[in-house]
C-alpha positions as CSV (number, residue, x, y, z in Angstrom):
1,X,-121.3,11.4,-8.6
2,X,-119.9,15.0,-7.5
3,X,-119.4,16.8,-10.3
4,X,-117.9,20.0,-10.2
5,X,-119.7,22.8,-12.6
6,X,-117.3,25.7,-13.6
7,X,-118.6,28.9,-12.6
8,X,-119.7,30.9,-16.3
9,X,-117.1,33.0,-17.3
10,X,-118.9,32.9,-20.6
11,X,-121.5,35.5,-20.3
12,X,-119.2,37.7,-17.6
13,X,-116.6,38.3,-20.2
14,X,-119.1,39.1,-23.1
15,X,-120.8,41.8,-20.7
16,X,-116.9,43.1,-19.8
17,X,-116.2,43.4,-23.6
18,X,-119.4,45.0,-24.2
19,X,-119.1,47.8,-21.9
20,X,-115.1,48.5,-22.7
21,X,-116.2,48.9,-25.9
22,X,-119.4,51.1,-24.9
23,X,-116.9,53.1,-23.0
24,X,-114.3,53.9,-25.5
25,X,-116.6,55.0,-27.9
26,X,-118.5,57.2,-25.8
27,X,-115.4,58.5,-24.6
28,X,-114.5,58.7,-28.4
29,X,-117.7,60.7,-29.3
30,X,-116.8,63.7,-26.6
31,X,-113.4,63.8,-26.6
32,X,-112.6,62.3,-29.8
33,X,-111.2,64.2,-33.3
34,X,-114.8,64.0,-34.6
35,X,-116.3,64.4,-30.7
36,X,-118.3,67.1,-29.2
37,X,-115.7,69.4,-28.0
38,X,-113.7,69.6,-31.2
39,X,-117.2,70.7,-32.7
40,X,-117.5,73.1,-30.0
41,X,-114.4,74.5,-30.9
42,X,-115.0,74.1,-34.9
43,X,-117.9,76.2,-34.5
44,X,-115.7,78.7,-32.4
45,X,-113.0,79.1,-35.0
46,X,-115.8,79.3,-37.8
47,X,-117.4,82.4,-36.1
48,X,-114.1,84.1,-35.5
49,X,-112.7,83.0,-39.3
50,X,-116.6,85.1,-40.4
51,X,-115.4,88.6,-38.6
52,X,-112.3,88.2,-39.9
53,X,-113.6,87.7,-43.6
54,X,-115.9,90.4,-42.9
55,X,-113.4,93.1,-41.6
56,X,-111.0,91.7,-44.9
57,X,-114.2,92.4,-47.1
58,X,-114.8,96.1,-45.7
59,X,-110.6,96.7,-46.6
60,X,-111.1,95.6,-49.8
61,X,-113.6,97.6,-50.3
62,X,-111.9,100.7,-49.1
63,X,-109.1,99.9,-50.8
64,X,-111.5,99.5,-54.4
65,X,-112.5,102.8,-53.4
66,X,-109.1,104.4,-53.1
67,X,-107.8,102.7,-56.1
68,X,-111.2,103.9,-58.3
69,X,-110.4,107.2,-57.2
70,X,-106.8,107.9,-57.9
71,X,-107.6,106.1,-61.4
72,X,-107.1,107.5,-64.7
73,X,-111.1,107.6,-65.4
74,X,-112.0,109.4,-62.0
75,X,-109.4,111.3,-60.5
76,X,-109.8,112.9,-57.3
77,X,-107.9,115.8,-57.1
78,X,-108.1,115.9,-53.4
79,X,-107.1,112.5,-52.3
80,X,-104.6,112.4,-54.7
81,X,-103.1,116.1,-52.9
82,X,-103.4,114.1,-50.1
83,X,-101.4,110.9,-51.0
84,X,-98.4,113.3,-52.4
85,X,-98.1,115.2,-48.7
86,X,-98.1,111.7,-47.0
87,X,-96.2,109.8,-49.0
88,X,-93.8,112.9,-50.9
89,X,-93.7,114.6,-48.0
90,X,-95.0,117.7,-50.8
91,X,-96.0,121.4,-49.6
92,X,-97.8,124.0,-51.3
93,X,-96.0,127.1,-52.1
94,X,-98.5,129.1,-50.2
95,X,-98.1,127.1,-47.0
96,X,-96.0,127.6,-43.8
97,X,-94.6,123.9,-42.2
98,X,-94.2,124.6,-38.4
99,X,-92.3,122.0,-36.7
Protein backbone atom coordinates (compact mmCIF):
# COMPACT_ATOMS: atom_id res chain seq x y z
CA UNK A 1 0.00 0.00 0.00
CA UNK A 2 2.27 3.15 -1.23
CA UNK A 3 0.27 5.88 -1.18
CA UNK A 4 1.38 9.02 -2.45
CA UNK A 5 0.37 12.24 -0.17
CA UNK A 6 0.34 15.56 -2.17
CA UNK A 7 2.49 18.01 -0.67
CA UNK A 8 -0.09 20.98 0.99
CA UNK A 9 -0.42 23.63 -1.23
CA UNK A 10 -3.42 24.55 0.89
CA UNK A 11 -1.90 26.52 3.66
CA UNK A 12 1.23 27.87 1.20
CA UNK A 13 -1.28 29.63 -0.93
CA UNK A 14 -3.43 31.17 2.01
CA UNK A 15 -0.06 32.56 3.56
CA UNK A 16 0.95 33.94 -0.35
CA UNK A 17 -2.59 35.60 -0.48
CA UNK A 18 -2.25 36.99 2.84
CA UNK A 19 0.96 38.74 2.51
CA UNK A 20 0.04 40.11 -1.27
CA UNK A 21 -2.65 41.54 0.22
CA UNK A 22 -0.62 42.87 3.45
CA UNK A 23 1.66 44.28 0.91
CA UNK A 24 -0.64 46.30 -1.28
CA UNK A 25 -2.28 47.85 1.34
CA UNK A 26 0.72 48.93 3.12
CA UNK A 27 2.03 50.04 0.04
CA UNK A 28 -1.49 51.74 -0.38
CA UNK A 29 -1.38 53.50 3.07
CA UNK A 30 2.17 55.41 2.13
CA UNK A 31 1.94 55.96 -1.30
CA UNK A 32 -1.70 55.84 -1.72
CA UNK A 33 -4.36 58.97 -2.48
CA UNK A 34 -5.30 58.85 1.16
CA UNK A 35 -1.41 57.65 2.20
CA UNK A 36 1.13 59.35 4.24
CA UNK A 37 2.90 61.31 1.65
CA UNK A 38 -0.23 62.89 0.13
CA UNK A 39 -0.88 64.01 3.85
CA UNK A 40 2.52 65.23 4.03
CA UNK A 41 1.99 67.29 1.11
CA UNK A 42 -1.86 68.25 2.24
CA UNK A 43 -0.45 69.68 5.19
CA UNK A 44 2.23 71.49 2.91
CA UNK A 45 -0.25 73.11 0.68
CA UNK A 46 -2.51 73.96 3.83
CA UNK A 47 0.36 76.04 5.38
CA UNK A 48 1.22 77.84 2.18
CA UNK A 49 -2.83 78.32 1.20
CA UNK A 50 -2.76 80.18 5.36
CA UNK A 51 0.11 82.92 4.26
CA UNK A 52 -1.50 83.39 1.31
CA UNK A 53 -5.03 84.07 3.04
CA UNK A 54 -3.14 86.06 5.51
CA UNK A 55 -1.19 88.38 2.98
CA UNK A 56 -4.96 88.63 0.98
CA UNK A 57 -6.47 89.68 4.44
CA UNK A 58 -3.73 92.51 5.18
CA UNK A 59 -4.77 93.84 1.20
CA UNK A 60 -8.04 93.96 2.01
CA UNK A 61 -7.54 95.69 4.76
CA UNK A 62 -5.54 98.30 3.17
CA UNK A 63 -7.58 98.50 0.57
CA UNK A 64 -10.87 99.13 3.34
CA UNK A 65 -8.63 101.72 4.47
CA UNK A 66 -8.10 103.48 1.22
CA UNK A 67 -11.65 103.15 0.12
CA UNK A 68 -12.90 104.63 3.87
CA UNK A 69 -10.73 107.40 3.20
CA UNK A 70 -11.45 108.71 -0.20
CA UNK A 71 -15.28 108.21 0.92
CA UNK A 72 -17.89 110.78 1.03
CA UNK A 73 -18.07 110.58 5.02
CA UNK A 74 -14.27 110.95 5.62
CA UNK A 75 -12.34 112.49 2.98
CA UNK A 76 -8.72 112.81 3.15
CA UNK A 77 -7.67 115.61 1.47
CA UNK A 78 -4.19 114.39 1.14
CA UNK A 79 -4.51 110.96 -0.23
CA UNK A 80 -7.00 112.06 -2.38
CA UNK A 81 -4.13 115.03 -3.83
CA UNK A 82 -2.26 112.09 -4.09
CA UNK A 83 -4.49 109.76 -6.16
CA UNK A 84 -5.11 112.81 -8.73
CA UNK A 85 -1.05 113.26 -9.42
CA UNK A 86 -0.81 109.48 -9.89
CA UNK A 87 -3.54 108.61 -11.69
CA UNK A 88 -4.38 112.44 -13.55
CA UNK A 89 -1.03 113.00 -13.86
CA UNK A 90 -2.41 116.74 -11.95
CA UNK A 91 0.16 119.65 -10.89
CA UNK A 92 -0.24 122.41 -8.65
CA UNK A 93 -0.05 125.78 -10.03
CA UNK A 94 2.73 126.66 -7.64
CA UNK A 95 4.90 123.68 -8.62
CA UNK A 96 7.83 123.26 -11.17
CA UNK A 97 7.80 119.45 -13.01
CA UNK A 98 11.55 118.80 -13.80
CA UNK A 99 12.02 116.01 -16.10
Amino acid sequence: MNRTTRPPFGPLLFFAITFALSLYFTFAAVQGDFGLFRRAEIVAESQDLRVQLATVRADVARMENLTKRLSDDYLDLDLLDERARTVLGMIRADEIVIR
